[in-house]
VOTI-658021 format. One record per residue (C-alpha): residue number from 0; residue in three letters; x, y, z. Coordinates in steps of 0.5 Angstrom, whole numbers. Layout:
BEGIN
NUM;ALA;X;Y;Z
...
END
This chain:
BEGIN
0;UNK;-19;159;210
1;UNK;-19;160;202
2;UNK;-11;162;202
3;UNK;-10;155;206
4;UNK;-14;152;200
5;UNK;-11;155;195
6;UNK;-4;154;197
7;UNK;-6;146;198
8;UNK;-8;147;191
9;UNK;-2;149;189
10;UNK;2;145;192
11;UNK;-1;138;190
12;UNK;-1;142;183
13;UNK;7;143;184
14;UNK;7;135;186
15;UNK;4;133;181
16;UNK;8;137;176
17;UNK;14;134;179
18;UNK;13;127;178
19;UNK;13;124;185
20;UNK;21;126;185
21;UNK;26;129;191
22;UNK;29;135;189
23;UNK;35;131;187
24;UNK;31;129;180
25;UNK;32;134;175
26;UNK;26;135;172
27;UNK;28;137;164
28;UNK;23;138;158
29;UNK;24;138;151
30;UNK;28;146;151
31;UNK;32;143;157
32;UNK;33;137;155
33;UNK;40;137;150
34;UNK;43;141;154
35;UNK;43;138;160
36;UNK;46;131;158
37;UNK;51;136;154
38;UNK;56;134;160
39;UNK;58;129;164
40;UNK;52;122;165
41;UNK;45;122;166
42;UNK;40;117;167
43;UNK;33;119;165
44;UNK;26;116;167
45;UNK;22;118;162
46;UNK;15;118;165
47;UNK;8;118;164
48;UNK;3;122;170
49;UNK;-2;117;169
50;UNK;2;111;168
51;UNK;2;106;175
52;UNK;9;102;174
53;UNK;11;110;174
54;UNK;8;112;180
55;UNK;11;106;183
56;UNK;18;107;181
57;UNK;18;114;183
58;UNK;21;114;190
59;UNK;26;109;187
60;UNK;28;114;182
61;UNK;29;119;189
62;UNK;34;115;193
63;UNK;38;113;185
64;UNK;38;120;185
65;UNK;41;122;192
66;UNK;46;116;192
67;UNK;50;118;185
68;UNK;49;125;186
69;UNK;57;125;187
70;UNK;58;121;180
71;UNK;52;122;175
72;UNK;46;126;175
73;UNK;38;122;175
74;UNK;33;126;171
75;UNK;25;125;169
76;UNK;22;127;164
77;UNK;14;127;164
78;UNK;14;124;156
79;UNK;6;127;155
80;UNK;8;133;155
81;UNK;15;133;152
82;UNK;14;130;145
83;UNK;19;133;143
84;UNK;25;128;146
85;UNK;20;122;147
86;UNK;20;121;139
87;UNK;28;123;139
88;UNK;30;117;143
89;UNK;24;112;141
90;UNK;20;113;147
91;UNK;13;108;147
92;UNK;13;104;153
93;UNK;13;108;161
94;UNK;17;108;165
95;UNK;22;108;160
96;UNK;30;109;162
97;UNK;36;111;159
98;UNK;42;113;160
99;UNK;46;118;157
100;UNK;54;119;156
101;UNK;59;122;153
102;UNK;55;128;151
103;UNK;49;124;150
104;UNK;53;121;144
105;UNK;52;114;148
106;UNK;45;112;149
107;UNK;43;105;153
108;UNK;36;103;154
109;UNK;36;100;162
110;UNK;32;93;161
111;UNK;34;90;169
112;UNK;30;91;175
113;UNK;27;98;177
114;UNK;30;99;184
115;UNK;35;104;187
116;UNK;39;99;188
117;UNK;40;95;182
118;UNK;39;102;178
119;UNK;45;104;182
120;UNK;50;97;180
121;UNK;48;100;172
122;UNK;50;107;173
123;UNK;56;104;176
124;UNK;58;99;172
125;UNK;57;103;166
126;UNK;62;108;168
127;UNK;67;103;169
128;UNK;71;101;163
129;UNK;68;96;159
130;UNK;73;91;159
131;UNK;76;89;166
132;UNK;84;88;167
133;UNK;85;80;170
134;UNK;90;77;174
135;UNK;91;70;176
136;UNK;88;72;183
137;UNK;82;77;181
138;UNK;80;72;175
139;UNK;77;67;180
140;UNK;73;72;183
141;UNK;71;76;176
142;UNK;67;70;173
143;UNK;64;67;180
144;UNK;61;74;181
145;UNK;57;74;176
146;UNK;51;70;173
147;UNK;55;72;166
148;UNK;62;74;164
149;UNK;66;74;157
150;UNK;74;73;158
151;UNK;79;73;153
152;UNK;84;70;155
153;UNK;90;74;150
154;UNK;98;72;149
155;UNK;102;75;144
156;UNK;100;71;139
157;UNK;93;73;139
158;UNK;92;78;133
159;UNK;91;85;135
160;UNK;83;86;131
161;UNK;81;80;135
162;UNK;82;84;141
163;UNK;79;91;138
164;UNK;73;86;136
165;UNK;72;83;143
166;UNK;73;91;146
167;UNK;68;93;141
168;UNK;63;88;143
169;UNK;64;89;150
170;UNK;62;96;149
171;UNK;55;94;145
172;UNK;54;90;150
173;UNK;56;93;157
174;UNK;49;93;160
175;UNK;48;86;158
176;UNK;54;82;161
177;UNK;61;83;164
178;UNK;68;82;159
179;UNK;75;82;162
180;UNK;82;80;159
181;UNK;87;76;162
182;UNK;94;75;159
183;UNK;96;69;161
184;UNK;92;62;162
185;UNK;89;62;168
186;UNK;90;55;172
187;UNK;82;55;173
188;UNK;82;54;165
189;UNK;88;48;164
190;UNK;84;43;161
191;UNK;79;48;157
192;UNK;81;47;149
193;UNK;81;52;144
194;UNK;85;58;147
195;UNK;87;63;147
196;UNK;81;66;146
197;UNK;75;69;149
198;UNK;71;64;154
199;UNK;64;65;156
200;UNK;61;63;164
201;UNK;55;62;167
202;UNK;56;63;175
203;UNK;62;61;174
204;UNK;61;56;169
205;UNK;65;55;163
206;UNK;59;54;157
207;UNK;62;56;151
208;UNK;69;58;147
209;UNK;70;62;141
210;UNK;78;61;138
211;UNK;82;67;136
212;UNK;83;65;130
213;UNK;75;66;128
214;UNK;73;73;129
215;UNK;67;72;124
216;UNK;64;68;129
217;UNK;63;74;136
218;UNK;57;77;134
219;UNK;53;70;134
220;UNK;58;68;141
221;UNK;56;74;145
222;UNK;49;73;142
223;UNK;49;67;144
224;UNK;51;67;151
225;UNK;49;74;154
226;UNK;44;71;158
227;UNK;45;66;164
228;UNK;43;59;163
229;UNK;36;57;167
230;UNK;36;64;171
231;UNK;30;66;175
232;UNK;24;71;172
233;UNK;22;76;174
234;UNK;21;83;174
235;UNK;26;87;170
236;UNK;28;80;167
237;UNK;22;76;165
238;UNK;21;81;159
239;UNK;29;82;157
240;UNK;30;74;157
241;UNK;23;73;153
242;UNK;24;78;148
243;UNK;32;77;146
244;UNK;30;74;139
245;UNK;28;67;141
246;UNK;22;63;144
247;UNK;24;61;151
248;UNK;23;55;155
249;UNK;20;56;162
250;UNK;19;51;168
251;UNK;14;54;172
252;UNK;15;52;179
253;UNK;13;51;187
254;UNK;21;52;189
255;UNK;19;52;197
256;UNK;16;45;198
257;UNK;16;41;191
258;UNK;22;37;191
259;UNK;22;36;184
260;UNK;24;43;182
261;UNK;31;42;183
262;UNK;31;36;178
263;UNK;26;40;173
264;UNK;32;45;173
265;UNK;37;42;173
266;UNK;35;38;166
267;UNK;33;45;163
268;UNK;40;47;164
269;UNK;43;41;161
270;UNK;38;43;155
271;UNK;41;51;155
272;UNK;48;47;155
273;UNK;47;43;149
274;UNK;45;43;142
275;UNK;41;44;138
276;UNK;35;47;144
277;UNK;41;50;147
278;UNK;42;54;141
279;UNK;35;55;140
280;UNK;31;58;145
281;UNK;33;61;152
282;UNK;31;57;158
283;UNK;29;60;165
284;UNK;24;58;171
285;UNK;19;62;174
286;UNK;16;61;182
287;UNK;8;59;180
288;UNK;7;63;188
289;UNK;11;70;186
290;UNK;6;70;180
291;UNK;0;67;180
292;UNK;-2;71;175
293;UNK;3;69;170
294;UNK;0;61;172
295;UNK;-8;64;170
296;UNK;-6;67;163
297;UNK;-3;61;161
298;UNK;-9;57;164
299;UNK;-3;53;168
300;UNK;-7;49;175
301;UNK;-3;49;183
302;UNK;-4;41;181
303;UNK;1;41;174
304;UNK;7;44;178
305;UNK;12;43;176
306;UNK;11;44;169
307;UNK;14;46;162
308;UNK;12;51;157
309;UNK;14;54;150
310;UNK;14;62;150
311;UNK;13;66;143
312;UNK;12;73;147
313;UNK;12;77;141
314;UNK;7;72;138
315;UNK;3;72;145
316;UNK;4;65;143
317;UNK;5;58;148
318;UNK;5;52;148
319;UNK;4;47;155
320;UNK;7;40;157
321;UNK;1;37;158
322;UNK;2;30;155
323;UNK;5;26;160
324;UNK;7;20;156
325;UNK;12;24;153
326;UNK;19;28;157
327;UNK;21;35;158
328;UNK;26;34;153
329;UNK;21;31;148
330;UNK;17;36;149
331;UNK;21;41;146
332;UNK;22;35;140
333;UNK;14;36;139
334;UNK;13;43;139
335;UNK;18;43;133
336;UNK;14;38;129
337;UNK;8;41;130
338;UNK;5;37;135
339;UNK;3;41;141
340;UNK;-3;45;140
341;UNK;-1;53;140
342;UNK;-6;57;146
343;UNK;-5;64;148
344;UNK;-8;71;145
345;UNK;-4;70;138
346;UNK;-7;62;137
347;UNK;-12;62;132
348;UNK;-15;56;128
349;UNK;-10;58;124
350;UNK;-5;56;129
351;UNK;-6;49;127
352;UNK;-4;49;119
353;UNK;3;48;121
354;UNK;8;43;119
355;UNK;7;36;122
356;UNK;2;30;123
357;UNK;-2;34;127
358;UNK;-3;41;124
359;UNK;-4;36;116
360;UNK;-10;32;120
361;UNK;-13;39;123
362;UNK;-12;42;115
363;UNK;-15;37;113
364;UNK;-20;36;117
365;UNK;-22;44;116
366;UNK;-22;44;110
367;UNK;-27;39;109
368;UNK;-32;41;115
369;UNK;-33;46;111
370;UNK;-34;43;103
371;UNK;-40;40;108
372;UNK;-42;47;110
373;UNK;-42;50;102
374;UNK;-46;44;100
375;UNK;-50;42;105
376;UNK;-52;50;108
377;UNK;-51;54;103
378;UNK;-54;61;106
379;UNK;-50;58;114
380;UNK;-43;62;117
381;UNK;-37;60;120
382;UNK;-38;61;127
383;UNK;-31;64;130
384;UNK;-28;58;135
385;UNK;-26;61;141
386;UNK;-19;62;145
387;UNK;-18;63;151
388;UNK;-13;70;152
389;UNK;-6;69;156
END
């Protein structure tokens, strides 16, 4: 009986050291670690034991490992325990994932959704050559099977550090969008101005063109249109959208029953389409059902649906449309002026002396409710206004 018990202990220990993972995971540890990735592609979970997301992406990272075992390897590495390569590569949060090429030389963090198979399409798509070679026939289904490609439609006229820079650009953000090159102007393309030069879609939509003759302009074009119009947020892209260096414009929806979220929808993708919203925020929607939690955080009832709000996610900052008398559209108009009160965790009374009438009233006001209180009570303290957190 004491054997019996001695080899269970053992083995949990073992399962617990291994992470939850199949024995095609490789586990590696800070001696292993440069070695490993030395020679061909790995991707890397870098886990935490405690952590409940890890827990969760566990049995995902198993079947990752099984599938492109004939094309790459999957490995995990338990990032209390190996400070060594978690302070090389920047580790913070868990689980954290990268993927390591060319000899480990060539590292890209995976910021999309932590299942099998959408981990599988990242290994896939980063083997391929970052820039796809389009005719007239596979151009079509190129830019309709993706939420967001980049096309450079290229002749002889095209000057050859136009097209490095496109190369190069498609490179840095492989992860992020698909590039491909066509060499003679499709039929799809007729009526679109400014080519050759490289186009941007979203599903399958011309959104924006940038001319060969202005190459100072790709990193902001690429920048600027990496991410989808209005895509849904959820989990692997909520965070990717809020955190891409703008605030993001969210409609929070009932997309089953409420008839007003297509109309919502579609005024947030003429918002993205023009300027300047469309160069100054991102813009998604968000089912209220799927994440209650998100509608709780941000103080939102079932009876506001739909409803529009602006997010600062580094700020922990949002602002609701919740006055009526005004649009969508104006609604962004007013939060830019100042006149949309600030809520959320990063909102304190401060969030109020901010340009705009509304902000210049509230100063005032602060500032002489507490010329009153110096004077009237000299021994009284400012009591801290309370926030409600997001």
């Amino acid at each position: 009986m004491k054997m019996q018990f001695a080899f269970l202990l053992m083995s949990l220990a073992s399962f617990a050291r291994a992470g939850n993972f199949n024995d095609d995971v490789a586990q590696l540890t800070d001696a292993t670690f440069d070695t490993t990735i030395s020679s061909g592609t790995w991707i890397v979970d870098f886990y935490a034991p405690w952590c409940g997301h890890c827990k969760k992406l566990a049995p995902e990272w198993s079947q990752l490992a099984t599938r492109i075992k004939p094309i790459a390897g999957a490995a995990a590495v338990d990032a209390t325990a190996n400070k060594g390569t978690t302070n090389k590569y920047n580790v913070s949060g868990y689980p954290s994932i990268k993927i390591f090429m060319d000899g480990g030389k060539r590292v890209v963090d995976y910021k999309g959704v932590r299942d099998a198979k959408h981990l599988e399409q990242f290994v896939n798509k980063m083997l391929k050559s970052p820039v796809e070679e389009l005719d007239e026939e596979s151009f079509a289904n190129f830019i309709n099977s993706t939420a967001v490609a980049f096309v450079l439609v290229s002749d002889t006229d095209v000057p050859s550090d136009f097209v490095e820079l496109f190369k190069a650009s498609a490179l840095n953000w492989q992860a992020e969008s698909h590039f491909g090159l066509i060499k003679t102007k499709p039929k799809l393309l007729s009526g679109v101005e400014g080519l050759p030069g490289v186009v941007a879609f979203s599903d399958g939509e011309v959104r924006e063109t940038l001319s060969a003759s202005k190459p100072e302009g790709m990193v902001q074009f690429i920048d600027d249109n990496h991410l989808a119009l209005v895509p849904e947020l959820g989990v692997g892209s909520f965070y990717r959208v809020t955190h891409s260096g703008r605030r993001t414009v969210i409609a929070v929806v009932d997309p089953y029953k409420d008839s007003r979220t297509t109309t919502v929808k579609n005024e947030l993708r003429e918002m993205a389409k023009a300027a300047p919203h469309g160069k100054n925020y991102r813009f998604g929607w968000l089912d209220a059902l799927k994440w209650p939690e998100f509608a709780e955080q941000v103080n939102i009832q079932s009876m506001d649906y739909p409803v529009v709000l602006v997010v600062d996610a580094p700020q922990k900052i949002h602002y609701v449309h919740r006055n009526s008398t005004y649009g969508r559209k104006q609604f962004l108009t007013e939060v830019e002026l100042g006149n949309v009160p600030a809520e959320g965790e990063g909102a304190s009374w401060l969030a109020w002396i901010n340009p705009g009438p509304t902000g210049i009233l509230v100063a005032i006001g602060v500032v002489m409710v507490g010329i009153t209180l110096v004077f009237s009570v000299s021994d009284a303290s400012e009591p801290e206004p309370h926030q409600k957190s997001a």
